[in-house]
C-alpha positions, 0 to 999 in steps of 0.5 A, a space after each residue: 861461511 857463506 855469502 849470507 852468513 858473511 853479509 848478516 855477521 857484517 850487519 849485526 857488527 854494523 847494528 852492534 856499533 851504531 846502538 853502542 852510540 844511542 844506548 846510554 852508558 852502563 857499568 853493570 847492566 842495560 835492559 832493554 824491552 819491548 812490549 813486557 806487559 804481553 809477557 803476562 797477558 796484560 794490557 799496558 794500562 793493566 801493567 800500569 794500574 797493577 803498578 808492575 811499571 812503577 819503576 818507570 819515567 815517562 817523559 810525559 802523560 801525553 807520552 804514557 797516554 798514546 803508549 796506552 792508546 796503542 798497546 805499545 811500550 819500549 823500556 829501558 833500564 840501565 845501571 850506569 855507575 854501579 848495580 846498586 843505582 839505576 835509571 828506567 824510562 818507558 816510551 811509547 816508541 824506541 825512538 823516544 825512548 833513546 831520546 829520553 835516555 840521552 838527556 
């Protein structure tokens, strides 16, 4: 391996233990995105008002307003005992969103 391959490899280790810690727990599955709407060339409020995002909690409309306002949206999904139950929440921003999963 190179230096650069050795440095990222440390890295990505360093990155993969730190989210393992702000990432809430799962059983089954964790999903996380960024920006899904842009997948079907859709604004964030056309993903909302086609009602695509209904699945998702927002800690506020003051939160969902400014997601809109930027075109900018973070999701999480995650299954945390079994892959029949789930929790989803959107934010405006990644670090909103983590917060509002570790409540």
């Amino acid at each position: 391996m190179t230096e650069n391959t050795t440095q990222a490899a440390e890295c990505l280790s360093h990155l993969t233990a730190e989210l393992g810690t702000l990432l809430p727990k799962d059983k089954a599955g964790l999903f996380l995105e960024h920006n899904a709407h842009k997948n079907d060339y859709q604004t964030l409020k056309e993903s909302l008002e086609d009602g695509s995002m209904d699945m998702y909690d927002w800690e506020s409309e003051e939160a969902k307003n400014r997601a809109i306002a930027e075109n900018e949206c973070w999701t999480l999904q995650w299954y945390p005992n079994t892959p029949n139950g789930f929790y989803a929440f959107a934010a405006p921003t990644l670090k909103e969103l983590l917060i509002l999963a570790s409540v």
